[in-house]
C-alpha positions in Angstrom: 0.0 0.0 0.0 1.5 3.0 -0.5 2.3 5.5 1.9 0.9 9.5 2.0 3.6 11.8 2.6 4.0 14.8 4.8 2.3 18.0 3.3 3.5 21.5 3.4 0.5 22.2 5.3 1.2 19.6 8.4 4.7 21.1 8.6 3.2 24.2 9.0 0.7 23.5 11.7 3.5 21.9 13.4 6.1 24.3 13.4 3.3 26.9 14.4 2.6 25.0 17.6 6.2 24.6 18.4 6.8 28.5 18.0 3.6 28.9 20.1 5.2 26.7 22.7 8.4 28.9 22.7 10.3 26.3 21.2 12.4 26.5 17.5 11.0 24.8 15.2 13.9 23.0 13.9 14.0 20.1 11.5 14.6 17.5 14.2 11.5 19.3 16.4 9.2 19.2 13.8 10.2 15.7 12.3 9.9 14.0 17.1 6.4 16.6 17.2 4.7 14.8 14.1 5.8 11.5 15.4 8.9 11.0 14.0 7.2 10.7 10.3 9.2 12.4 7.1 12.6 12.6 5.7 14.4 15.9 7.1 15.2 16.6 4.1 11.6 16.8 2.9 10.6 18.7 6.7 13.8 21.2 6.3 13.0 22.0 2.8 9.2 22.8 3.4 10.6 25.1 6.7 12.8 27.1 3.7 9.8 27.6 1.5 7.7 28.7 4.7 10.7 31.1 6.1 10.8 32.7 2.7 6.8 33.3 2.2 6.6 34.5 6.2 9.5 37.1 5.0 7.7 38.6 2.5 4.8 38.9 4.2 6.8 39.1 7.7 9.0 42.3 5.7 6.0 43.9 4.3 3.7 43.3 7.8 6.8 44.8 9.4 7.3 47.6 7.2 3.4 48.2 8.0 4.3 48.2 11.9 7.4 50.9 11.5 5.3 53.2 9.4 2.4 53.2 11.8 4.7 53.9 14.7 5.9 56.4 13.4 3.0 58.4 12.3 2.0 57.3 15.8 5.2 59.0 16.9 4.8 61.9 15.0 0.9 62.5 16.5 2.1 62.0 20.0 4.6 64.8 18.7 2.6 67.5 17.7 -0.5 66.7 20.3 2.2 67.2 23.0 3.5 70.3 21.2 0.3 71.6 20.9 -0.5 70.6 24.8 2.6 72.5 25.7 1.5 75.8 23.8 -1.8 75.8 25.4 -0.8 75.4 28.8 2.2 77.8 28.1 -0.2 80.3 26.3 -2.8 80.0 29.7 0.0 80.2 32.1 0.8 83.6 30.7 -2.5 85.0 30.6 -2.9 83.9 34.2 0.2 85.7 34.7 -0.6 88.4 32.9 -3.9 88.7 34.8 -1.9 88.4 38.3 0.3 91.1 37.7 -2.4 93.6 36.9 -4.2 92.3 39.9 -0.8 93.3 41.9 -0.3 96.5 39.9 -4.0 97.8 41.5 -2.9 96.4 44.5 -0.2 98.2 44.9 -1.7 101.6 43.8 -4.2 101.1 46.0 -1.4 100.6 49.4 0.2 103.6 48.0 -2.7 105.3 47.9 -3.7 104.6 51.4 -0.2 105.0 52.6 -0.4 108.8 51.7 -4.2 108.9 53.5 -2.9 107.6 56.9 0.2 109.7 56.5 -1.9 112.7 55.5 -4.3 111.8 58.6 -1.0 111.5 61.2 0.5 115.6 59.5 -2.6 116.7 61.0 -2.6 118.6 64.1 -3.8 116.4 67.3 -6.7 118.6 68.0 -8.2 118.0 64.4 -7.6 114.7 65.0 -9.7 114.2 68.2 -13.0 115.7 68.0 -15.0 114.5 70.7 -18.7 113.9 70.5 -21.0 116.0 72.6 -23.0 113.0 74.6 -26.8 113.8 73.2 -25.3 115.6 70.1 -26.5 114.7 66.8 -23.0 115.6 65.6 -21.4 112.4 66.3 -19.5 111.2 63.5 -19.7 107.7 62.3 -20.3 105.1 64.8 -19.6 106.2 68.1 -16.8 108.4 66.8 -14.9 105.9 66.7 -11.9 108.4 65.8 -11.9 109.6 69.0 -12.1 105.9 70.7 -8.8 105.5 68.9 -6.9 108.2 69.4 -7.9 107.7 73.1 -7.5 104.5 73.5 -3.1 105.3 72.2 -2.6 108.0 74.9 -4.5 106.0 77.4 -7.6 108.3 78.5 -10.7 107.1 79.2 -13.6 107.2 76.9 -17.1 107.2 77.2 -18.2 106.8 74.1 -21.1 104.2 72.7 -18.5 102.6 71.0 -16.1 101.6 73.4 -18.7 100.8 76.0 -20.0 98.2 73.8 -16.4 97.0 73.1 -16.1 96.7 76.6 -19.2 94.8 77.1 -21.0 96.8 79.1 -24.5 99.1 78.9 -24.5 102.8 77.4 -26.6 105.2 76.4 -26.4 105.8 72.4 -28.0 108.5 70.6 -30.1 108.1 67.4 -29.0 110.3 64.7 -32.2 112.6 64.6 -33.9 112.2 67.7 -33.6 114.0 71.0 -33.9 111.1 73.2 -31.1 108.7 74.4 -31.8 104.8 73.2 -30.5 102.6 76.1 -28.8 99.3 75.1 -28.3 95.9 77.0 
């Protein structure tokens, strides 16, 4: 009877399985794995032909895989170019932003550096003007100008203000009426 050989195609399948296991598939691997069937003549020349049709597909597939990595390399390129200019382009509006911010900041100290020095050039009795008690003349709360430049030479005041800083009861005047409002 005569015997069917080994086909391209079993060689294949074979050598496949070895490479899967991590093995080579060398002539003497694939001849033990197919059950020591074939010449190795026969098994090494059908390895040749499949070397050189996986290289020129394996040549063109990895052709195909530098190309791709490097259009891939050249997007990552430019998105992370792009990224940098955005953030770069944000950072200096933000900074831009802050230092106007600091500008009116600092006009604004100057400008009530000069107040305060301007206040302390005035002569201490324009300074101090002490509310009449029942007065309607009493200037913002209190007159709370008074409380302070009493309270840096030490005197004693009686004014609404500091009584209520001090926790205890006063009389306070209404603006506009001629009666004292008592407070608890």
């Amino acid at each position: 009877m005569a015997r069917t050989g080994l086909t391209k195609a079993d060689i294949k399948a074979c050598r496949d399985r070895l490479l899967a296991e991590g093995r080579h598939p060398s002539a003497d691997a694939v001849r033990k794995a197919l059950g020591d069937t074939g010449s190795k003549s026969t098994i090494h020349r059908c390895l040749k032909e499949l070397a050189r049709e996986d290289e020129g597909t394996g040549s063109a597939r990895a052709d195909t895989a530098r190309r791709l990595h490097a259009l891939v390399e050249q997007i990552a390129d430019l998105l992370h170019a792009d990224g940098q200019g955005v953030s770069r382009e944000r950072h200096e509006q933000v900074l831009r932003r802050k230092d106007q911010e600091l500008a009116e900041l600092r006009a604004e100290v100057a400008r009530l550096t000069a107040r305060v020095a301007q206040l302390e050039a005035r002569p201490a009795a324009a300074r101090e003007r002490p509310a009449a008690r029942g007065s309607a003349s009493i200037t913002g709360f209190g007159g709370f100008g008074a409380a302070l430049a009493n309270s840096r030479s030490g005197q004693q005041d009686a004014s609404p203000f500091s009584a209520l800083r001090a926790g205890g009861r006063s009389e306070i005047v209404e603006l506009g009426s001629e009666w004292p409002v008592r407070w608890a």
